[in-house]
C-alpha positions, 0 to 999 in steps of 0.5 A, spaced: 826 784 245 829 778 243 826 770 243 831 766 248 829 759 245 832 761 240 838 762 244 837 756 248 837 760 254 830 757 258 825 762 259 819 761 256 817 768 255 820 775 250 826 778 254 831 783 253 838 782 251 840 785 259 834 782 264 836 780 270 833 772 268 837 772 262 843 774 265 844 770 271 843 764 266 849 767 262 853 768 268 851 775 269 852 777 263 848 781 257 847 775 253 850 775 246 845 774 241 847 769 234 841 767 232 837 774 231 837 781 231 840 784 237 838 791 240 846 793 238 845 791 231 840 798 230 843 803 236 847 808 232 847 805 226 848 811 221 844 809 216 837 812 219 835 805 220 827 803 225 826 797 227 820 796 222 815 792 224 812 786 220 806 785 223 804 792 227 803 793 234 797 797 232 792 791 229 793 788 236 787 786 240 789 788 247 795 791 250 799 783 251 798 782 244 801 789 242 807 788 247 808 781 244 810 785 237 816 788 240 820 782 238 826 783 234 824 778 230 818 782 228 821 787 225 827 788 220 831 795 219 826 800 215 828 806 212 826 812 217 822 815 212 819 810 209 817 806 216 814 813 218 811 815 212 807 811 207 809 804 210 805 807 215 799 811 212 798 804 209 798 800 215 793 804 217 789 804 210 789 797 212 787 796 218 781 801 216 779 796 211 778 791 216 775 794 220 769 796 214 770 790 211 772 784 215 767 783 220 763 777 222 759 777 228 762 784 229 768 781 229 774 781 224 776 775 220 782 777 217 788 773 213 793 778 213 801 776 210 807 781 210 813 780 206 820 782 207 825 782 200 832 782 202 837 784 200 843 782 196 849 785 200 845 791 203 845 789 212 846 793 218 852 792 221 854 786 217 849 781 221 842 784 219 839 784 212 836 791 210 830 789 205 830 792 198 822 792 198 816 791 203 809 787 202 804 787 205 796 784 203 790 781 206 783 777 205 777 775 208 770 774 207 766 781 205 759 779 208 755 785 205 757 783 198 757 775 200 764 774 196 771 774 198 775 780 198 783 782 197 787 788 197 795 789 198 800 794 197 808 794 197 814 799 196 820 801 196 825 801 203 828 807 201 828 814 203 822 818 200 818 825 200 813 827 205 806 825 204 808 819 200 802 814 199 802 807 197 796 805 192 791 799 193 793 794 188 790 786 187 794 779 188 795 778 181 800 785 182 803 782 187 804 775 185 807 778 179 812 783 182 814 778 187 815 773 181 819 778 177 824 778 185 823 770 185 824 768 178 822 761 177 817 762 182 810 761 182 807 765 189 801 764 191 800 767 198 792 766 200 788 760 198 784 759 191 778 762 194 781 770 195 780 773 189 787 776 185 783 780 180 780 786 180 778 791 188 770 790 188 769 798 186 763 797 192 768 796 198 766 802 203 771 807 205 770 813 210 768 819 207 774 818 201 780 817 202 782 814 209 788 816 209 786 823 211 782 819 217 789 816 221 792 819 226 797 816 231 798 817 239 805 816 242 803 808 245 804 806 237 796 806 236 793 807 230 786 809 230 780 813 226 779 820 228 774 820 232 775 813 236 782 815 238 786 808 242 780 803 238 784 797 237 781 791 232 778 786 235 780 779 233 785 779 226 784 771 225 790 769 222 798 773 221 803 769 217 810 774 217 814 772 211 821 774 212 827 772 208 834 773 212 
């Protein structure tokens, strides 16, 4: 799906390139798209290249805000085994994580930003930049340990073996590794009350390591054996972070 205001073409609402409401107002044609990335751009590109998502369709709260994720500028291109693999056992790890330890009134209150670092010379197509390395983190407000609570993860956005997991690691990694990307910078992605230290060793897991918990149908749904198409309730904020 692409954005058309950012087409100036006057519809309110995420279309495809080639729907009837967006070709009669191009003259009957499939709308040229210059200010985004298009469906041609990841058709049979030989590079083995996904439309990765940024924020997943699988943290969604019911099924518009899941569809609302499959705009292309949710997404950039994302090695296969990568996108498929430990990127996507992370999402999981995650949403498990919220899901354990973000709640509030039964509710998750979470912050969460993902981050794309691209690439110097790599794109799709010559339009579309492939990221060199993927991030992603989240914060909220533990009730049971009465503090603030952090993790995040990154890797590499390139092929990789079957079975590849991403550690948990703290801010203060992440600030490090995106400072050492961004020199001169000083990151900081959450406010000054989420901790950027150490992971709280107290923070629950289900029955050790949740990755072994994580099953996926084929509607993109991410769910813990046993409560198979559960989707999270609320994620308080998103921000999507994404250099082109």
């Amino acid at each position: 799906m692409i954005e058309p205001q950012l087409e100036d073409i006057d519809i309110k609402e995420m279309k495809t390139q080639d729907d009837d409401e967006v070709k009669e107002l191009n003259n009957n044609k499939v709308l040229r798209v210059n200010h985004q990335a298009a469906d041609e751009d990841y058709k049979y590109n030989r590079l083995d290249m996904d439309r990765g998502h940024l924020f997943p369709c699988s943290y969604a709260p019911d099924d518009d805000a899941k569809r609302s994720t499959f705009t292309l500028t949710n997404a950039v291109p994302q090695e296969r085994s990568f996108n498929g693999g430990s990127w996507r056992r992370m999402e999981c790890k995650v949403r498990d994580a919220l899901e354990l330890n973000c709640k509030k009134n039964n509710k998750i209150e979470a912050y969460v930003v993902t981050g794309a670092v691209p690439s110097f010379n790599n794109t799709l197509k010559e339009r579309v930049n492939i990221p060199d390395l993927m991030w992603t983190a989240y914060c909220c407000y533990n009730n049971n340990l009465k503090q603030w609570v952090a993790q995040a993860h990154w890797g590499e956005n390139q092929k990789e073996d079957k079975g590849k997991k991403l550690p948990s690691n703290t801010l203060v990694d992440l600030y490090n590794i995106l400072n050492q990307l961004y020199p001169g910078g000083d990151v900081q992605v959450f406010p000054d009350q989420c901790p950027t230290a150490d992971i709280p060793r107290a923070l629950p897991l289900r029955d050790g390591d949740v990755y072994d918990h994580c099953v996926y149908d084929d509607d993109c749904v991410c769910s813990s054996v046993g409560v198979k198409g559960y989707y999270l309730p609320v994620v308080l904020v998103s921000v999507l972070v994404m250099m082109m």
